[in-house]
N, C-alpha and C positions, 0 to 999 in steps of 0.2 A: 779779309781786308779788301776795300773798292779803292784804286788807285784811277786819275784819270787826266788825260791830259791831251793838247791840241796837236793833230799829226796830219800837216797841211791843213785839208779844208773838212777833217773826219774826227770827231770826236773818239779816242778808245778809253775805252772800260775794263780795268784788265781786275776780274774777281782771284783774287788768291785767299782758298781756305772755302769754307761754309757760304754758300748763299745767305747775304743778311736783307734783306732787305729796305732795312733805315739806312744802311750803308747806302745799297744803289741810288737809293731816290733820293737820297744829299749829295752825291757825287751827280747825279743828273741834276739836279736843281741848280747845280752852279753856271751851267752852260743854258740857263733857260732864257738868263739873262741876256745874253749875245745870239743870238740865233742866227744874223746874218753871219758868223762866224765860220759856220759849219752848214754842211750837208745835211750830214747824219751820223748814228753812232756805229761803232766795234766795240761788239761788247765778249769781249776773250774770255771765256769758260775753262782752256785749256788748264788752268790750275784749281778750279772748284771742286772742293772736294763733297760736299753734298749740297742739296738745294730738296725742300720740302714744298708740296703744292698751297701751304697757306703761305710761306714765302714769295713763292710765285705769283700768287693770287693778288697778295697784299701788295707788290711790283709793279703788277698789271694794272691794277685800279688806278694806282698812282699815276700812271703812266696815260692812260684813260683821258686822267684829269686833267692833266698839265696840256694834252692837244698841241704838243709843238711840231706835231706834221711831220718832221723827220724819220726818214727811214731808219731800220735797226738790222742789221748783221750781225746776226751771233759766230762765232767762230770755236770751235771743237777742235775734238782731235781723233772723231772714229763716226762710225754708223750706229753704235748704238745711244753714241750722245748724241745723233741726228732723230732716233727714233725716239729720244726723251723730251727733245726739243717738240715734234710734232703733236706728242701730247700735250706738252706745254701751252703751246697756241690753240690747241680745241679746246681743254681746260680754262683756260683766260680768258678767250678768244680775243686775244693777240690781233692786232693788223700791224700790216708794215715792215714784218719779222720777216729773217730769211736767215736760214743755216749754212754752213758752209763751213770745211776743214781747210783752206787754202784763203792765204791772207790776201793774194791779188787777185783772186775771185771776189772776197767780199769787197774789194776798194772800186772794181770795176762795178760790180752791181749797185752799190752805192750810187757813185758820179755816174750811173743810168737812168737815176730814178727819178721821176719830175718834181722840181723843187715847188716849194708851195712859204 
């Protein structure tokens, strides 16, 4: 389940369960609408319980397409979901993505990033 919602000027993504990916990219689709709204996304991993590379893939396209310029924080909870994350992004090849297990990390790296 892709839950999401407005936290100040950050969109979060909070995945609980299976990576779906019709999930993410209807849950992203609603904020494509507003874009002055937001920065960029968190997208909280911390409760995903698996994620497959045509999930990902089919994610990434998505993601590709829509070009809404916003940066993306992923947020974990260890190093080896950092090292799944960097395959993620060769595999995809991902822009704009950045990992991180600490939430005021990813809020500052976000409000760093040049808005477009």
């Amino acid at each position: 389940m892709v839950k999401s919602w407005l936290d100040g000027n950050i969109v979060w993504l909070e995945i609980d369960g299976p990576f779906i990916a019709d999930e993410v990219i209807a849950e992203t689709n609603k904020w494509l609408a507003h874009p002055e709204a937001y920065i960029g996304y968190i997208t909280d991993i911390r409760k995903m319980t698996e994620r497959t590379a045509a999930e990902s893939k089919k994610a990434e396209d998505q993601a590709k397409k829509n070009k809404s310029g916003k940066p993306r924080a992923v947020l974990g909870k260890d190093l080896a979901t950092a090292a799944l994350m960097n395959i993620y992004v060769r595999f995809t090849g991902a822009e704009g993505i950045h990992y991180f297990n600490n939430v005021d990390d990813a809020k500052a790296w976000l409000r760093g990033q040049p808005q477009k």
